[in-house]
N, CA, C and O atoms as a DFTB+ gen file, in Angstrom:
636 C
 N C O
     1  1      18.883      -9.829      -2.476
     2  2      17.463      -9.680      -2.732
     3  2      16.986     -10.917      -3.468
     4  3      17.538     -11.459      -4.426
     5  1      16.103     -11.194      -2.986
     6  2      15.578     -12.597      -3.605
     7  2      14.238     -11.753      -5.436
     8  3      13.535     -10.752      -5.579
     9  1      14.553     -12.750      -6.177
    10  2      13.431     -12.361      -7.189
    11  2      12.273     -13.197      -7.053
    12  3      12.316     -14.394      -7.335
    13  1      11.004     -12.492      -6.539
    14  2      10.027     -13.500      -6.481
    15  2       8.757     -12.521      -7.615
    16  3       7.626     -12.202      -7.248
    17  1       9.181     -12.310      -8.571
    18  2       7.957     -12.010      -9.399
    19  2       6.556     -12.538      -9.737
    20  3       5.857     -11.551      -9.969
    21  1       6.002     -13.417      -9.838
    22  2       5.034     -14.320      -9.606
    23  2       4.722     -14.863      -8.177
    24  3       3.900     -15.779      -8.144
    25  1       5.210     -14.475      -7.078
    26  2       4.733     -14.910      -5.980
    27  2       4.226     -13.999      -5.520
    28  3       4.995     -13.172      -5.030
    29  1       2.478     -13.658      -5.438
    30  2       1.675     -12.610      -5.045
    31  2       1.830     -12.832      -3.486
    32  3       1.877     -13.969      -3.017
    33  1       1.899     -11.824      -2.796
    34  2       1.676     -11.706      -0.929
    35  2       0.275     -10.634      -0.711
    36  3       0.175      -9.463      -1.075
    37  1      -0.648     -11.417      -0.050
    38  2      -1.270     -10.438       0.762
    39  2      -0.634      -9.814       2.181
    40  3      -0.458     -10.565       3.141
    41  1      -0.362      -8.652       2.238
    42  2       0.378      -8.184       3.434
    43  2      -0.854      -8.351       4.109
    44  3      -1.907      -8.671       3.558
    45  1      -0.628      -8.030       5.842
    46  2      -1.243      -7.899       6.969
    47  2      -0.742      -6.637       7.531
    48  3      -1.455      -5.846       8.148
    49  1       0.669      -6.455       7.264
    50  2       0.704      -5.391       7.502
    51  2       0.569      -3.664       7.344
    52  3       0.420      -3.399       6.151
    53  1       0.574      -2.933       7.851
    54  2      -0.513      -1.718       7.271
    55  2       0.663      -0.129       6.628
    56  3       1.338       0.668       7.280
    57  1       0.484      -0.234       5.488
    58  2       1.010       1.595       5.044
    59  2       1.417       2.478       6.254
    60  3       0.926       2.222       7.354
    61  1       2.029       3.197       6.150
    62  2       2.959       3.969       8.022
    63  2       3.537       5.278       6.913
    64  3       3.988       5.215       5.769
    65  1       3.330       6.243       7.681
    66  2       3.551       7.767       7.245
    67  2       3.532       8.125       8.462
    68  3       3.208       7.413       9.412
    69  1       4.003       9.659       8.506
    70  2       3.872      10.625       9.631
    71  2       3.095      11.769       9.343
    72  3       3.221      12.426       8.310
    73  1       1.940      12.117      10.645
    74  2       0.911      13.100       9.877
    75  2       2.041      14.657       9.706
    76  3       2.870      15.279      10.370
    77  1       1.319      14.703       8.236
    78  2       1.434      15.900       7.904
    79  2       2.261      15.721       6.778
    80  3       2.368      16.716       6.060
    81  1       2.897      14.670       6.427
    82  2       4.037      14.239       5.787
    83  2       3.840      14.402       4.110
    84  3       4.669      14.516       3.208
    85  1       2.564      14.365       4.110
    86  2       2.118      14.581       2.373
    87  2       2.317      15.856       2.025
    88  3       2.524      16.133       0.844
    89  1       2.280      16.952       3.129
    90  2       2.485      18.672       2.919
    91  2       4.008      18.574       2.589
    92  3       4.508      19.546       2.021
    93  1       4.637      17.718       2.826
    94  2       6.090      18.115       2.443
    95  2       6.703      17.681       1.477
    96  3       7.356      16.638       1.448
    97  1       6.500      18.633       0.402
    98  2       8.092      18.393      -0.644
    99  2       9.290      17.920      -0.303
   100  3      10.042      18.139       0.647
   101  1       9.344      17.157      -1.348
   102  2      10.915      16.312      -0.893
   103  2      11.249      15.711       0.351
   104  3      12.408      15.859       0.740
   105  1      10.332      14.962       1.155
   106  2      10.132      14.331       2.578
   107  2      11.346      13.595       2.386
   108  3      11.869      13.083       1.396
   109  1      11.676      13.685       3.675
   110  2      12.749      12.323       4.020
   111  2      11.820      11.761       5.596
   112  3      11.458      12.497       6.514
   113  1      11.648      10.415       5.494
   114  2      11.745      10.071       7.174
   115  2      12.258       8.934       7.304
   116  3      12.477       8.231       6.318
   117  1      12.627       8.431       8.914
   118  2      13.330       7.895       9.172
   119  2      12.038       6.969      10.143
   120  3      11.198       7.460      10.898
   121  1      12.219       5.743       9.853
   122  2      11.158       4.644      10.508
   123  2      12.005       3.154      11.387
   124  3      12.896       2.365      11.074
   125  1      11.389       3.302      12.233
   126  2      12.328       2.213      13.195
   127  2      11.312       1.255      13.721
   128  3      10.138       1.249      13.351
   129  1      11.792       0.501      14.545
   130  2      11.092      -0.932      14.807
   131  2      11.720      -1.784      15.636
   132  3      12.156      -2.792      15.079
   133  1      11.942      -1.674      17.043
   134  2      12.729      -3.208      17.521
   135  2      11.541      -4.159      18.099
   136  3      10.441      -3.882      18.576
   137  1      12.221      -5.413      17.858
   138  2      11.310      -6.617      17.757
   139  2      12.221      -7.196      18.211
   140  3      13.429      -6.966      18.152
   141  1      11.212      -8.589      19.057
   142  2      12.398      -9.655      19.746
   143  2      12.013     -10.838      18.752
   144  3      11.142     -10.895      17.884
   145  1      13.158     -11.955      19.265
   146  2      13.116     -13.000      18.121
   147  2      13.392     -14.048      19.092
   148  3      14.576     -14.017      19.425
   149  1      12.715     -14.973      19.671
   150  2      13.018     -15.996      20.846
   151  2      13.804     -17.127      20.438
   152  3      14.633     -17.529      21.255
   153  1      13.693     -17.816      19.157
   154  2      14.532     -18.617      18.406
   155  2      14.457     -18.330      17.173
   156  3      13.625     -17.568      16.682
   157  1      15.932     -19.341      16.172
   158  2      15.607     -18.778      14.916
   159  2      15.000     -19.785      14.169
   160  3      15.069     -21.013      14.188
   161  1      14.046     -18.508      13.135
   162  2      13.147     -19.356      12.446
   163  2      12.907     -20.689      12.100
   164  3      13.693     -21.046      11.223
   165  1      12.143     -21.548      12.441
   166  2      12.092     -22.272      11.189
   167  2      12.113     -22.998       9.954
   168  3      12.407     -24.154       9.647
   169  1      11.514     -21.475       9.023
   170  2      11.508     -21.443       7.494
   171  2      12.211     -20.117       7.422
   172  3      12.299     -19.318       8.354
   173  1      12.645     -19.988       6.352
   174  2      13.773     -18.425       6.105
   175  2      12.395     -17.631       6.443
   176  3      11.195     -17.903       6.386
   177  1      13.204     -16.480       6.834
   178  2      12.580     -15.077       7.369
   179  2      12.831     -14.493       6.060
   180  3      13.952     -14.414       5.558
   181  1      11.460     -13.976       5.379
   182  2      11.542     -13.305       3.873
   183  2      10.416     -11.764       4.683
   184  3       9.385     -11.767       5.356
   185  1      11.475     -10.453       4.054
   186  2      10.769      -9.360       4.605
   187  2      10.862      -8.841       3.255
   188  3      11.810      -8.626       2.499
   189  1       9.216      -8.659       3.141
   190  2       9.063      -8.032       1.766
   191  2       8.634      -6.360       2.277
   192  3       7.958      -5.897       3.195
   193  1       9.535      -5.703       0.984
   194  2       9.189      -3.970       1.962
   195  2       8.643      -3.285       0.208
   196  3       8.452      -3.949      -0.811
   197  1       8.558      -2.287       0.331
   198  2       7.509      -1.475      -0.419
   199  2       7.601       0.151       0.275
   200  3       7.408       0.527       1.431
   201  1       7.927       0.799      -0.792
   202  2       7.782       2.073      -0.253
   203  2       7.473       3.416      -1.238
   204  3       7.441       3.347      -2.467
   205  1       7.330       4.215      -0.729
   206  2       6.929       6.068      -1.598
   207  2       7.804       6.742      -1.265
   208  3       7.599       7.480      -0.302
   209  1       9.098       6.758      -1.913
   210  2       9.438       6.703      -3.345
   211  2      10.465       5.817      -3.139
   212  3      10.347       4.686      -3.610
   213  1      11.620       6.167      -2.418
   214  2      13.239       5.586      -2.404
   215  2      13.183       5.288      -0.975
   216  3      12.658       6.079      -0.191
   217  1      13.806       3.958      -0.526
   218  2      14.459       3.571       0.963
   219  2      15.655       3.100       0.857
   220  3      16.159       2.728      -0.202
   221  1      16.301       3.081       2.185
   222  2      17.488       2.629       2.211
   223  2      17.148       1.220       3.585
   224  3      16.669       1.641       4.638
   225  1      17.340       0.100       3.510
   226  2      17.138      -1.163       4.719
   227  2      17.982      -0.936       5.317
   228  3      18.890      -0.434       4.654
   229  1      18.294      -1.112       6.849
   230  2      18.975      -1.268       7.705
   231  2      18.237      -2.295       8.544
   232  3      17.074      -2.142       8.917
   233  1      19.306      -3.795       8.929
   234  2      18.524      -4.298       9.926
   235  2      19.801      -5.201      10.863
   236  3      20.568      -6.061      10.430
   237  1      19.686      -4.638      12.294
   238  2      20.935      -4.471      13.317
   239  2      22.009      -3.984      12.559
   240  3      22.723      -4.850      12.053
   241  1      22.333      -2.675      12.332
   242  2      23.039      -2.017      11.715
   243  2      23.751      -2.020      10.450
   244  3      24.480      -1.129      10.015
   245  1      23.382      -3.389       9.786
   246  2      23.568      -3.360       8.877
   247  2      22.823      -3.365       7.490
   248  3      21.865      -4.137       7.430
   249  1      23.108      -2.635       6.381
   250  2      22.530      -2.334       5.438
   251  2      22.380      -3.307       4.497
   252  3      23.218      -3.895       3.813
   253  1      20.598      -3.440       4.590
   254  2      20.214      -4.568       3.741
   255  2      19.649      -4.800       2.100
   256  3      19.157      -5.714       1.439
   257  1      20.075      -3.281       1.893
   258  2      19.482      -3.060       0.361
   259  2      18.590      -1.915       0.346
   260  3      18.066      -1.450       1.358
   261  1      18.390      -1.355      -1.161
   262  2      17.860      -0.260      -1.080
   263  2      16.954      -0.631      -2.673
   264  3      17.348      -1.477      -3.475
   265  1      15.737       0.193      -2.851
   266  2      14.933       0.240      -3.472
   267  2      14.021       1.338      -3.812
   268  3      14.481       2.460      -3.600
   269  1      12.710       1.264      -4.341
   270  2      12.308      -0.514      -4.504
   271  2      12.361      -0.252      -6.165
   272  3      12.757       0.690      -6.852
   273  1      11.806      -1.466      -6.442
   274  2      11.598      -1.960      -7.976
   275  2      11.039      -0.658      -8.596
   276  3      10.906       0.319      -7.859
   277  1      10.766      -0.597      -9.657
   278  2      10.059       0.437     -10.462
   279  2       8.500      -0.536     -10.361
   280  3       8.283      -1.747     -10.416
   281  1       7.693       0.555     -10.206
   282  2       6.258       0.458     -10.031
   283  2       5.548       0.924     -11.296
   284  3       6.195       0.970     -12.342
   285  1       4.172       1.296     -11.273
   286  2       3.311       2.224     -12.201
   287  2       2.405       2.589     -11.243
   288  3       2.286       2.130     -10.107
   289  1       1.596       3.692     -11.938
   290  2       0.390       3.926     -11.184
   291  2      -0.521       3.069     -10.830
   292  3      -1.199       3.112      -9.803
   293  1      -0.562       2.051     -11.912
   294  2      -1.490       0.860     -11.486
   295  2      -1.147      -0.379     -11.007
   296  3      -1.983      -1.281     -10.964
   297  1       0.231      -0.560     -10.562
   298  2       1.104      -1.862     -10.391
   299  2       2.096      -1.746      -9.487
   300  3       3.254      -1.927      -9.865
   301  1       1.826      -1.436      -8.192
   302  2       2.975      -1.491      -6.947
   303  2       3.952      -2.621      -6.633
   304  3       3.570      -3.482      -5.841
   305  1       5.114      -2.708      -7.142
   306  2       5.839      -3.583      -6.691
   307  2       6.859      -4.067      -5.206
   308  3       7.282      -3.057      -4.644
   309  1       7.254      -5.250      -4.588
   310  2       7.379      -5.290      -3.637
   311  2       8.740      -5.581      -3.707
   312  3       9.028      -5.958      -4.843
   313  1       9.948      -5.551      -2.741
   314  2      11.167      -5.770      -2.694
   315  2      11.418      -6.879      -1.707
   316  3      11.421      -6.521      -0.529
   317  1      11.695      -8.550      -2.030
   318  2      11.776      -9.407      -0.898
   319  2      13.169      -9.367      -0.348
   320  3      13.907      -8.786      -1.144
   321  1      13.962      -9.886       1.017
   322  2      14.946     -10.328       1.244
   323  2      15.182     -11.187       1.969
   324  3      14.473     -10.890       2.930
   325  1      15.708     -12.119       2.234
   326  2      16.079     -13.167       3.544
   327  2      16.719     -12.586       3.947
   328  3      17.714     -12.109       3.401
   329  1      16.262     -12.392       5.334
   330  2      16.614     -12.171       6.695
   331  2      17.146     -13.015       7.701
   332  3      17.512     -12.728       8.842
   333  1      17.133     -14.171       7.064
   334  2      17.332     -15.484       8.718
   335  2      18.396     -14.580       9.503
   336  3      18.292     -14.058      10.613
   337  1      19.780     -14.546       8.299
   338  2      21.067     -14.810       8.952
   339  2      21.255     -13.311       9.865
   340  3      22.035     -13.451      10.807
   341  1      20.675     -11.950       9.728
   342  2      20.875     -11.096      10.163
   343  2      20.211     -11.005      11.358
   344  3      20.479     -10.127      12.178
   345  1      19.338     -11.868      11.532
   346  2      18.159     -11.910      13.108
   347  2      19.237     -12.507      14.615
   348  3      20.172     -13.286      14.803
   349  1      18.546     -11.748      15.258
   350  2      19.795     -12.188      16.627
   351  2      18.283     -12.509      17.443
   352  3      17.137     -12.067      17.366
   353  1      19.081     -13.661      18.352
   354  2      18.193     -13.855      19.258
   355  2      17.861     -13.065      19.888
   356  3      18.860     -12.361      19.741
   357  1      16.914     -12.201      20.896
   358  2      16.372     -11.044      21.587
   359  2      16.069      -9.848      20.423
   360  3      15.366      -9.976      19.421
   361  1      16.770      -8.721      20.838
   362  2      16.422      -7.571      20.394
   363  2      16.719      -7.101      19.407
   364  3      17.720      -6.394      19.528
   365  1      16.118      -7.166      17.923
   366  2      15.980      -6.685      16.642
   367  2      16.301      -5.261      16.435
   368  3      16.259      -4.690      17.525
   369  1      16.546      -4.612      15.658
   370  2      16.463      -3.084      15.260
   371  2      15.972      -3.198      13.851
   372  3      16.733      -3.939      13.229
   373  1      15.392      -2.933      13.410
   374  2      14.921      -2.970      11.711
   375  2      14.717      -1.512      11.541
   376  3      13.632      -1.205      12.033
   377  1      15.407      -0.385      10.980
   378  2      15.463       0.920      10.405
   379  2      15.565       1.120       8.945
   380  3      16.541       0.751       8.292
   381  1      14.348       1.819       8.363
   382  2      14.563       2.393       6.906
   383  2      14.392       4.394       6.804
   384  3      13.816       5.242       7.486
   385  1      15.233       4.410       5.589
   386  2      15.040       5.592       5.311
   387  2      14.081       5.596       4.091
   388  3      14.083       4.737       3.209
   389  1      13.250       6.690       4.157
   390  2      12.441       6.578       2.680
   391  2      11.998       8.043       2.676
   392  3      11.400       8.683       3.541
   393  1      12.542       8.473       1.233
   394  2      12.991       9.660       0.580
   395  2      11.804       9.648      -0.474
   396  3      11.759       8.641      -1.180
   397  1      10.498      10.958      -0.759
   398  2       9.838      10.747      -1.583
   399  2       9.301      12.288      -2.151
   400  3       8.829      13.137      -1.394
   401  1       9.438      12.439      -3.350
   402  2       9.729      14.081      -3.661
   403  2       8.232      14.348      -3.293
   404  3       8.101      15.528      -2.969
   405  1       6.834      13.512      -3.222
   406  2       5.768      14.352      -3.788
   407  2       5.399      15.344      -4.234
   408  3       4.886      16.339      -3.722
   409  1       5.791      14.958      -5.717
   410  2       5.708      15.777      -6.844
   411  2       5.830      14.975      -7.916
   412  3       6.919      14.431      -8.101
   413  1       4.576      14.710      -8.967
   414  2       4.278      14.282      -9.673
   415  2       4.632      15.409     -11.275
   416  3       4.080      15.577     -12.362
   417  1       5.799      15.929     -10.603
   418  2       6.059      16.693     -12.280
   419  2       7.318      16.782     -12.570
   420  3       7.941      17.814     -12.818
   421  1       7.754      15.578     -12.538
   422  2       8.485      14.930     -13.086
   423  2       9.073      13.339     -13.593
   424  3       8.398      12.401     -13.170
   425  1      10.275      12.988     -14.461
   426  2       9.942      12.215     -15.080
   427  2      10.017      10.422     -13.996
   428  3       9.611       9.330     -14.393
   429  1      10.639      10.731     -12.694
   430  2      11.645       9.639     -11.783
   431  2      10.264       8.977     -10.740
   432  3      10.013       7.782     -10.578
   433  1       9.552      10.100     -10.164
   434  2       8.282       9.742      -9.430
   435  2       6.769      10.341      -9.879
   436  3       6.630      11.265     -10.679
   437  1       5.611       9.598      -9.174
   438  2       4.617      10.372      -8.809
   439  2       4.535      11.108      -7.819
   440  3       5.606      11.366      -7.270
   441  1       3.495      11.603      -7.333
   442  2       2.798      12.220      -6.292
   443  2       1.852      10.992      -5.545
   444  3       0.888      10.254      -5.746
   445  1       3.208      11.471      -4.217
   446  2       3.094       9.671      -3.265
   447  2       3.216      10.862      -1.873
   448  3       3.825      11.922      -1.731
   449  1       2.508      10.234      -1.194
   450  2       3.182      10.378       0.459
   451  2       4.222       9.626       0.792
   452  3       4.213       8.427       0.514
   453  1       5.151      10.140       1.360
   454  2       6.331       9.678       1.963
   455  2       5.997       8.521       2.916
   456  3       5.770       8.770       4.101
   457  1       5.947       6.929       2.317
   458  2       5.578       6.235       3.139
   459  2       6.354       4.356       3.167
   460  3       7.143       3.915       2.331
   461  1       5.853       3.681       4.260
   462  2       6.187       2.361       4.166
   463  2       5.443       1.201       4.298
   464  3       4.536       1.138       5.127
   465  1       5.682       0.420       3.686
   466  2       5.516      -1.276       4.227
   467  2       6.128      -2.195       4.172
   468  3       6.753      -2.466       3.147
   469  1       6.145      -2.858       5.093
   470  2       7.335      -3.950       5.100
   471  2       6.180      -4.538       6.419
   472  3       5.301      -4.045       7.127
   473  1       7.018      -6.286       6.145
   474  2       6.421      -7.796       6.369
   475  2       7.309      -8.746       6.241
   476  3       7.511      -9.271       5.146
   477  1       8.162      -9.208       7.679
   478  2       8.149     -10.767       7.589
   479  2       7.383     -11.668       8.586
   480  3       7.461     -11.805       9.807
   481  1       6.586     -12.253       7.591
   482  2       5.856     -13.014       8.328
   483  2       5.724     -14.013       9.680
   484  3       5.683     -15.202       9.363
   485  1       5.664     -13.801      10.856
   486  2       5.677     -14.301      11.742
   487  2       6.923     -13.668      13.047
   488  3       7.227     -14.110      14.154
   489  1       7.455     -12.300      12.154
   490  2       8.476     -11.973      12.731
   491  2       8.635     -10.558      12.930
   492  3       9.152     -10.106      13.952
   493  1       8.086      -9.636      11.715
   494  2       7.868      -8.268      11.898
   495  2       6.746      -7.155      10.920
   496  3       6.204      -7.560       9.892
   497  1       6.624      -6.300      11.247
   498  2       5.301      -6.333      10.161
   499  2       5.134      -4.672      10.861
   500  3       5.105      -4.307      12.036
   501  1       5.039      -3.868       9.516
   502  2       4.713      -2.317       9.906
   503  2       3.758      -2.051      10.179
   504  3       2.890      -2.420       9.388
   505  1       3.270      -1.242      11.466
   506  2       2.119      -0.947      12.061
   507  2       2.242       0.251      12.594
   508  3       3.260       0.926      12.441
   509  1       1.103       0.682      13.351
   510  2       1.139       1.886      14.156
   511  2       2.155       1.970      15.357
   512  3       2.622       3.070      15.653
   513  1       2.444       1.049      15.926
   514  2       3.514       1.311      16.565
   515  2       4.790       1.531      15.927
   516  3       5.440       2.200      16.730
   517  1       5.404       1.337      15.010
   518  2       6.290       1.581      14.768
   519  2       6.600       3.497      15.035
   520  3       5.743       4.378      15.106
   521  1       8.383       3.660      15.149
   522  2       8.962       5.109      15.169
   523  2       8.733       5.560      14.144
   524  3       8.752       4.853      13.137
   525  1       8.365       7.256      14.090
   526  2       8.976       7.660      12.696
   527  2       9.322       9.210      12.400
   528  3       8.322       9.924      12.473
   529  1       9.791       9.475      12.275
   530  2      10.571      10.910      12.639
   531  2      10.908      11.595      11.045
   532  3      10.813      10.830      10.085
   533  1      11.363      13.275      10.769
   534  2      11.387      13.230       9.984
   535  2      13.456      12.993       9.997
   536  3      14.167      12.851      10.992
   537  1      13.764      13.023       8.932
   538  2      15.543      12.385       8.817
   539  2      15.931      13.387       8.813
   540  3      15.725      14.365       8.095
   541  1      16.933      13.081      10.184
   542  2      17.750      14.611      10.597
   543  2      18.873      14.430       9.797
   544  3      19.468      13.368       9.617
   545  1      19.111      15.432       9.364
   546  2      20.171      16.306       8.389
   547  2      19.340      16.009       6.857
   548  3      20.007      15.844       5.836
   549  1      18.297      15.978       6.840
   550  2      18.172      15.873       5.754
   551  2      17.904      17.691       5.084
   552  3      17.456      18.687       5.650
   553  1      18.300      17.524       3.994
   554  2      18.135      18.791       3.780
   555  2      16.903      19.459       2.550
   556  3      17.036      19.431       1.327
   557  1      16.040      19.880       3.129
   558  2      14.570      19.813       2.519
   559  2      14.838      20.899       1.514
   560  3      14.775      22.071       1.889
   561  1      15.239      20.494      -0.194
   562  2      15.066      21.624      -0.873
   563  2      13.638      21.281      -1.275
   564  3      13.054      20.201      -1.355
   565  1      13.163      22.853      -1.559
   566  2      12.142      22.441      -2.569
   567  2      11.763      22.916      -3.505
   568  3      10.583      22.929      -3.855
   569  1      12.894      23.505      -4.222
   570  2      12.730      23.704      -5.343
   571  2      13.604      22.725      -6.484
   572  3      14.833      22.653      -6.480
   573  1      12.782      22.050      -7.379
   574  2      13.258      21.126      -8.335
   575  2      14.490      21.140      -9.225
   576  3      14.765      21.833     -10.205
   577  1      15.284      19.983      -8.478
   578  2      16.764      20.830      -9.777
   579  2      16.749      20.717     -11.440
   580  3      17.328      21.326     -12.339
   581  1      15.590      19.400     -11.372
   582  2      15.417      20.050     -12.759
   583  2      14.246      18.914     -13.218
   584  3      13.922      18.029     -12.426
   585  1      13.588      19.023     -14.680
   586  2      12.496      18.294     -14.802
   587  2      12.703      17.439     -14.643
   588  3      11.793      16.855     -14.053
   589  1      14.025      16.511     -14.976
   590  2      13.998      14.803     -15.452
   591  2      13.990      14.343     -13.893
   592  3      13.141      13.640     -13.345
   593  1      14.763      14.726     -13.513
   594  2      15.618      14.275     -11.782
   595  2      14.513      14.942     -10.968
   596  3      14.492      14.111     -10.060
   597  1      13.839      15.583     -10.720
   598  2      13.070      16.139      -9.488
   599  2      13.938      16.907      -9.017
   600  3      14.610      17.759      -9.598
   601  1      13.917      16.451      -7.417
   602  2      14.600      17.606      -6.015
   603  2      15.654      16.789      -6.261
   604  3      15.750      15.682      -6.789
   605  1      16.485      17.606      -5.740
   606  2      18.355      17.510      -5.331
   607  2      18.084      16.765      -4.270
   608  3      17.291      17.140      -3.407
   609  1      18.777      15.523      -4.220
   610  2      18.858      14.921      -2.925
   611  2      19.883      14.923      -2.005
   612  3      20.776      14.084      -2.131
   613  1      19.905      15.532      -1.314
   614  2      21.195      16.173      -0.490
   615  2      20.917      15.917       1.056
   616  3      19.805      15.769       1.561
   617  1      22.327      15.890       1.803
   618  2      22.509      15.522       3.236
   619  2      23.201      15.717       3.736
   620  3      24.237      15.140       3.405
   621  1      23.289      16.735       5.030
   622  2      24.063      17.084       6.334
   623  2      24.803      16.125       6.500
   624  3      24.252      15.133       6.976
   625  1      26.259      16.025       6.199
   626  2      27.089      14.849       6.942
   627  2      27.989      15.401       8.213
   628  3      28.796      16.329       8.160
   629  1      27.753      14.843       9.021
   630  2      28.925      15.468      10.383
   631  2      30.117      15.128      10.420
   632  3      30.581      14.022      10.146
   633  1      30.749      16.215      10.815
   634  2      31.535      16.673      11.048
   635  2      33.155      14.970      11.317
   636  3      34.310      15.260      11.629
């Protein structure tokens, strides 16, 4: 993860949820994206992502970090990474998971919709097209295991 604290970004790219997704306690979804890449960059490929509450990066199957920074209500922070070396010529896969209790009564999150953004410039960028499903095996409690921690975060592993 690169630290770019003082380097403000205006994204272009746009917030991505699935309708209905704010009705659900303890959301998990799962958001996908393939993109082609005709040569490689340039200048480094920096994908700054942002999300409500917790994600996990995946990009061509491998796991690129998880986040994000601690935020406030009034101060959203962004998570950068270089990407060059993981980009293949043709067909991209860029997949995140993002886990978000909405529930603002407790001490770890607010009351967020389960959502994303992510941006590398000239290369990928969250929009309406992107997939987004809710995360199978996830296992939707919703009742809080306790004040400090929120929901139990728990998951179907196979077999």
């Amino acid at each position: 993860m690169l630290c770019q604290f003082y380097k403000p970004f205006d994204f272009t790219a746009q917030w991505i949820t699935m309708e209905g997704a704010s009705e659900v306690p303890n959301c998990a979804l799962q958001f996908h994206c393939a993109f082609g890449v005709a040569e490689p960059p340039e200048v480094p490929a920096v994908l700054r992502i942002a999300s409500e509450s917790h994600y996990i990066l995946y990009l061509n199957g491998i796991k690129v970090g998880h986040g994000p920074v601690r935020g406030s209500h009034t101060i959203d922070y962004f998570d950068t990474y270089d990407i060059t070396k993981l980009l293949r010529i043709g067909e991209n896969h860029l997949g995140v998971l993002v886990q978000s209790m909405n529930d603002g009564g407790n001490f770890n999150s607010f009351s967020a919709d389960c959502a994303l953004l992510a941006e590398a410039p000239g290369v990928v960028k969250s929009d309406a097209a992107w997939h987004v499903r809710r995360m199978p095996g996830w296992r939707n409690t919703t009742r809080p295991f306790n004040f400090q921690t929120g929901y139990r975060i728990a998951r179907k592993m196979s077999p």
